[in-house]
C-alpha positions as CSV (number, residue, x, y, z in Angstrom):
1,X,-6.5,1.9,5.3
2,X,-6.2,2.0,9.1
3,X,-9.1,-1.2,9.3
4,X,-7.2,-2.9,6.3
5,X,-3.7,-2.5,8.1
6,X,-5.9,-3.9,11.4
7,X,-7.4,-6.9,9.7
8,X,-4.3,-7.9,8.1
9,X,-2.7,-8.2,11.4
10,X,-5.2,-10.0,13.1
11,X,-5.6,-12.8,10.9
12,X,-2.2,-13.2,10.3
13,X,-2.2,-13.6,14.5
14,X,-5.5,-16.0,13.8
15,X,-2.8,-18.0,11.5
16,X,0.2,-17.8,13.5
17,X,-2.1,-18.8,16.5
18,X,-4.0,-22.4,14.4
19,X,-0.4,-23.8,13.5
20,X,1.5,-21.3,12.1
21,X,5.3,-21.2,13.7
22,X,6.0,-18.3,16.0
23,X,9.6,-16.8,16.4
24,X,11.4,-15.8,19.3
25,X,12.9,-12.5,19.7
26,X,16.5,-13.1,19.2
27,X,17.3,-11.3,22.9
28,X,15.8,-10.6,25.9
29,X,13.9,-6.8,26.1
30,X,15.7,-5.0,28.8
31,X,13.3,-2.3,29.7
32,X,11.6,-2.7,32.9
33,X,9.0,-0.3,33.0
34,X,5.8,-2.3,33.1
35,X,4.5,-5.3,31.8
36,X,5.4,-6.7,28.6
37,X,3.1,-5.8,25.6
38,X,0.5,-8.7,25.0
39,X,1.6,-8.0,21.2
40,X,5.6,-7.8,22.0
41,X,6.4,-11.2,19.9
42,X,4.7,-9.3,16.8
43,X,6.5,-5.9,16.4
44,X,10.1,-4.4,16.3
45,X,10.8,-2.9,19.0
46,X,13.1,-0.3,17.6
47,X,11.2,2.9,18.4
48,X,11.6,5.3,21.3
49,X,8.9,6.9,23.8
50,X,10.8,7.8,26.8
51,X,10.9,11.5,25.9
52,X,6.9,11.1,26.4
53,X,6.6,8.8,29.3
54,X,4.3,10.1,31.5
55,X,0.6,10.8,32.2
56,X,-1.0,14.3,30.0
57,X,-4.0,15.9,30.5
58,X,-5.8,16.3,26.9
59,X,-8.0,18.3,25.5
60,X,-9.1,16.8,22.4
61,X,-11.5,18.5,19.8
62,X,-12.9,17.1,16.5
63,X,-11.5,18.7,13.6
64,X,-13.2,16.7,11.0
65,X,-15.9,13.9,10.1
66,X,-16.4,12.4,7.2
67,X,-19.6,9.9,6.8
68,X,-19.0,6.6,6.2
69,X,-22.8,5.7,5.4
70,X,-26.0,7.1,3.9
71,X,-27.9,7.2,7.0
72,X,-25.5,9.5,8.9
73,X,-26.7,9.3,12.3
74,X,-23.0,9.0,13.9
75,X,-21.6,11.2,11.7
76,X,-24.7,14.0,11.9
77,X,-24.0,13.8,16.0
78,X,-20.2,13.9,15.7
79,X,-20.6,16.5,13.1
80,X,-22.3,18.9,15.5
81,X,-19.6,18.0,18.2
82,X,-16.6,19.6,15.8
83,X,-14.6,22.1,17.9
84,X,-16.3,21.5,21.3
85,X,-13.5,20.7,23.7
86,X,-13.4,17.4,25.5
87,X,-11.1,16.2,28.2
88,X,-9.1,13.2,27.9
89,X,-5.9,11.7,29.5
90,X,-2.8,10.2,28.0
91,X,-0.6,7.6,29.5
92,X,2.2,7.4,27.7
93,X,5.1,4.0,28.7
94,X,8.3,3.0,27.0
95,X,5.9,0.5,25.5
96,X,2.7,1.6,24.7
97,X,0.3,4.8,24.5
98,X,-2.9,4.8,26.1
99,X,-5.8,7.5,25.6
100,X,-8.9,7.2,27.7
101,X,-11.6,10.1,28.0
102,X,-11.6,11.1,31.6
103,X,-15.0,10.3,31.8
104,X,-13.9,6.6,31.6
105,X,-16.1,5.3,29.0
106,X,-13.8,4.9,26.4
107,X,-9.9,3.5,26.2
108,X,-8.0,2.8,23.4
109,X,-4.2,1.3,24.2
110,X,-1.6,1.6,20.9
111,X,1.0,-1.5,20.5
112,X,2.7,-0.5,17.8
113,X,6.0,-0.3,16.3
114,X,5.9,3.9,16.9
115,X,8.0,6.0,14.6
116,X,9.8,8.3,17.1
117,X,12.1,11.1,17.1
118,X,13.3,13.1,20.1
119,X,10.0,15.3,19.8
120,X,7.7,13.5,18.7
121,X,5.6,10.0,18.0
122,X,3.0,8.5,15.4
123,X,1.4,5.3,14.8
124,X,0.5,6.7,10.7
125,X,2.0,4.0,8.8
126,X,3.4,1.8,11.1
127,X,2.9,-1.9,12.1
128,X,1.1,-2.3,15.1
129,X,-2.4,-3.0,16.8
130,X,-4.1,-1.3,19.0
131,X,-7.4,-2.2,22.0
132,X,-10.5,-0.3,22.3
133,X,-13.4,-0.8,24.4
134,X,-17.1,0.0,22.9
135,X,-18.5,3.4,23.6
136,X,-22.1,3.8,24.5
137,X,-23.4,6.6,22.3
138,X,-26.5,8.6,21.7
139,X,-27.6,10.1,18.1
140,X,-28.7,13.4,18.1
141,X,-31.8,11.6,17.0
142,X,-32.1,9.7,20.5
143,X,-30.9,6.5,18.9
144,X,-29.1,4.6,21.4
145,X,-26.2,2.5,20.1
146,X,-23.1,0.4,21.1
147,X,-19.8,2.0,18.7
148,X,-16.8,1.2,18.1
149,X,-13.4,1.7,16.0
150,X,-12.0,0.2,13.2
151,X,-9.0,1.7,13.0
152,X,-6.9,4.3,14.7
153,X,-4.1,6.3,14.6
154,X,-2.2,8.8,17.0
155,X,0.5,11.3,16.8
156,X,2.0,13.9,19.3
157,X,4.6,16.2,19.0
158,X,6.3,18.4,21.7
159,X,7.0,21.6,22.5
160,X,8.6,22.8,25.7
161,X,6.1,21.3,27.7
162,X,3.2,21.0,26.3
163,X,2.2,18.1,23.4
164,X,0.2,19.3,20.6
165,X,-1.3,15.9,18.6
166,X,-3.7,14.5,16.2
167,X,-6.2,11.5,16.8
168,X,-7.8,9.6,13.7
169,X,-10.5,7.1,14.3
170,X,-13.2,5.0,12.5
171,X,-16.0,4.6,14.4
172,X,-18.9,2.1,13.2
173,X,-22.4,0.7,14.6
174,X,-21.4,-2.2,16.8
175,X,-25.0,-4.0,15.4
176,X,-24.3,-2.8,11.8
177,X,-20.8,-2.1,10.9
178,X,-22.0,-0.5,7.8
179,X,-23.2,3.2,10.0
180,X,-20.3,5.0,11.0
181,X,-17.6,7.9,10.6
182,X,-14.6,8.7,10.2
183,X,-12.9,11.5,12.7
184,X,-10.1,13.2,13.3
185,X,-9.4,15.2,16.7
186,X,-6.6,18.0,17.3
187,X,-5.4,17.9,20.9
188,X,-3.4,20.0,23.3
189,X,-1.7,18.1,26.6
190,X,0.2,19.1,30.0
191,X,2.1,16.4,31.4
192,X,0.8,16.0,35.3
């Protein structure tokens, strides 16, 4: 559903982008807290992050993968990497969310239309797009591949102050997008 949602909203940028017309926002945004979103002219804007604004420290653990071929070597190695912690941090704007492993090699940055409340945020079944960089990764077999996601979503919540959240990704073969998984990652952040 998350790579449908994704496609959708690329090509209908592809259109808008080979003739299609493009509307202006009606006003000017009057946030100043960073560069404007590459993606601003395509969402709402109605949401609110500054409870959140900062930079976390996360640690993240798979909760759950779920194959998404026959071959399985992704999801046998991610499999065996269920509950082992892994740190992470979370930059969080007025615009945008972005969660990179601390080990740099791997950033994903969420434009989306975020539902909000005062406590909390999600991406689940909102418009929006997101950018992720390919991950180098290694099957428990040895196999050496270039992976990436087709799809993801991200929630937090808070309490006092600490964020508890939930990461869902779909991960595929960068060669072959037909070997993958699908994940999900329960995570616990301190704001710096």
């Amino acid at each position: 559903m998350r790579a449908l949602r994704f496609v959708t909203i690329v090509l209908a940028m592809f259109v808008t982008a080979c003739g299609g017309t493009p509307t202006a926002p009606s006003e000017a945004p009057t946030s100043t807290s960073g560069p404007a979103s590459p993606w601003a002219p395509y969402l709402q804007s109605n949401f609110d992050l500054s409870p959140f604004v900062g930079v976390w420290d996360v640690t993240l653990r798979l909760t759950e993968v779920k194959s998404l071929d026959s071959a399985g070597c992704i999801y046998k190695t991610m499999q065996s990497q269920i509950g082992v912690p892994t740190e992470y941090v979370l930059k969080i704007t007025e615009k945008d969310v972005t969660l990179a492993s601390a080990s740099g090699d791997h950033t994903s940055v969420f434009y989306a239309d975020f539902k909000t409340d005062s406590t909390g945020f999600t991406t689940v079944g909102s418009n929006g797009v997101y950018a992720a960089n390919a991950l180098s990764f290694r099957c428990s077999d040895g196999t050496a591949l270039r992976i990436y996601t087709f799809g993801e979503d991200i929630s937090g919540r808070l309490s006092g102050t600490e964020m508890a959240g939930e990461w869902k990704a779909d991960w595929y073969d960068a060669q072959d997008e037909y070997f993958g998984a699908e994940t999900t990652a329960a995570f616990t952040a301190r704001r710096r």
